[in-house]
C-alpha positions in Angstrom: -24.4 73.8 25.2 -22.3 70.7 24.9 -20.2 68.9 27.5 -16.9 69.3 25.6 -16.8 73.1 26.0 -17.7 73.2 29.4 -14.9 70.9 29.9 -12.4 72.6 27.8 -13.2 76.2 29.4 -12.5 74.5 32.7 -9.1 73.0 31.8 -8.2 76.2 29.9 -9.1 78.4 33.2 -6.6 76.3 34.9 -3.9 78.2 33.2 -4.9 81.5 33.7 -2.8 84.0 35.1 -4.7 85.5 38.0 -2.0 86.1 41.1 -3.6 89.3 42.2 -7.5 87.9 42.3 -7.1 84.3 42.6 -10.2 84.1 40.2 -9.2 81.9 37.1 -11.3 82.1 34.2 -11.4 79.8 31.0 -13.6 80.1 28.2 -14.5 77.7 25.0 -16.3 78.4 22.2 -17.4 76.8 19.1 -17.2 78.5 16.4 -20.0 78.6 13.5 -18.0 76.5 10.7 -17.7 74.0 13.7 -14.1 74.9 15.2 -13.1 75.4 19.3 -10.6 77.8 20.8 -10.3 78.9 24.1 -8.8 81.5 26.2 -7.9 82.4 30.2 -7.8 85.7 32.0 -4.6 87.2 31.9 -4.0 89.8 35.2 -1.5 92.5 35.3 -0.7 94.1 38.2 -2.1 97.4 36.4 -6.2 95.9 36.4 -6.9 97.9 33.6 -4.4 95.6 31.5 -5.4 92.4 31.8 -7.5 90.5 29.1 -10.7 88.4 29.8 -10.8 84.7 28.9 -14.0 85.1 26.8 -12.1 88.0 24.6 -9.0 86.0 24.3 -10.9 82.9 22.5 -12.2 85.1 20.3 -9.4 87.2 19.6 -8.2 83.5 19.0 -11.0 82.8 16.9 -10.4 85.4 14.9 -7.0 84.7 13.9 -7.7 81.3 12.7 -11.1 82.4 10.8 -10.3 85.8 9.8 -13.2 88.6 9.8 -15.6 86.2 8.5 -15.6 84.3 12.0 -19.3 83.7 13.5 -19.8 82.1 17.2 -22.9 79.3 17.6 -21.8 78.7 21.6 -19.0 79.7 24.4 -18.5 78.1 27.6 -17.5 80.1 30.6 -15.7 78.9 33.6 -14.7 80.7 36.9 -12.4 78.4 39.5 -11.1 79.9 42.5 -7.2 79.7 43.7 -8.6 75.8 44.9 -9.7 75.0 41.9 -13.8 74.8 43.1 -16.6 76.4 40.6 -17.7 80.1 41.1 -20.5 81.6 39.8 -19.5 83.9 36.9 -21.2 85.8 34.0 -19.2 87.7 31.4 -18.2 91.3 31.9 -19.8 94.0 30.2 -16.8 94.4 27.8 -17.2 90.7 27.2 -20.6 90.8 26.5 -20.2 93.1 23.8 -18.1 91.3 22.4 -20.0 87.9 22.6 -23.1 89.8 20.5 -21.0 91.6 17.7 -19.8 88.0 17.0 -23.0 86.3 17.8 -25.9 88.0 19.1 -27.8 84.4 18.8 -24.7 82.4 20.2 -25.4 80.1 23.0 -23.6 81.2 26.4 -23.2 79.0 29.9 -22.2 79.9 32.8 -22.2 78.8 36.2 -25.0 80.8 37.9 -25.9 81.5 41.6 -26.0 78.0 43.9 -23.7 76.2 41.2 -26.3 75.6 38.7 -25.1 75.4 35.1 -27.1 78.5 32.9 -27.2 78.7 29.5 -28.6 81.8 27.3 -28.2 84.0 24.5 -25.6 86.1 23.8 -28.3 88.8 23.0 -30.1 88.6 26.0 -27.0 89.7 28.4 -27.1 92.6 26.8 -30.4 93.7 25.1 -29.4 97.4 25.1 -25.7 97.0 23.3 -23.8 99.7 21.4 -24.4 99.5 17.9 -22.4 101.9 15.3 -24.3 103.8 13.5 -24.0 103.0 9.3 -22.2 106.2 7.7 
């Protein structure tokens, strides 16, 4: 995991929209052919509404790359309304998405006591949903 995404996922969480949790999330990722987008949660007073940071830089991703887009690494960033580090991991949701676009992709995190964590997208969730060929 390099410095630069770290860095960009904390700038990007920054903007994030987040008046009704205070909990501002940015995420960076590098893409395989060697590109970075990044994304911020976006609340909505309706919860179920509001988009994760990690699935906005890939939606992102996405629309510059097409369906061909692969993810090698994502950074993940949680500030609070201060603007100090909290430990976060990516949702469920998220992680679903991190593995149908990477399964090998590296992903950091802060984890418990501050320390920086960095590990496969596969291995945050070894049991994910995987449709059936027809």
């Amino acid at each position: 995991m390099t410095e630069d995404l770290r860095s960009a996922a904390t700038r990007v969480a920054q903007h994030a929209y987040a008046p009704h949790s205070g909990y501002h999330v940015g995420a960076a990722l590098r893409s395989v052919s060697g590109h970075t987008y990044v994304g911020c949660n976006v609340e909505n007073a309706s919860f179920s509404v509001g988009s994760c940071a990690e699935r906005a830089a890939i939606s992102t991703a996405v629309a510059a790359e097409g369906h061909a887009f692969r993810m090698a690494a994502i950074a993940v960033v949680a500030l609070n309304a201060r603007g100090e580090p909290l430990p976060v991991t990516p949702c469920g949701a998220c992680r679903q998405a991190l593995v149908e676009f990477g399964d090998d992709a590296e992903v950091g995190f802060n984890g418990p006591g501050g320390l920086w964590q960095t590990v496969c997208a596969g291995e945050l969730l070894p049991y994910r949903f995987i449709l059936p060929d027809t």
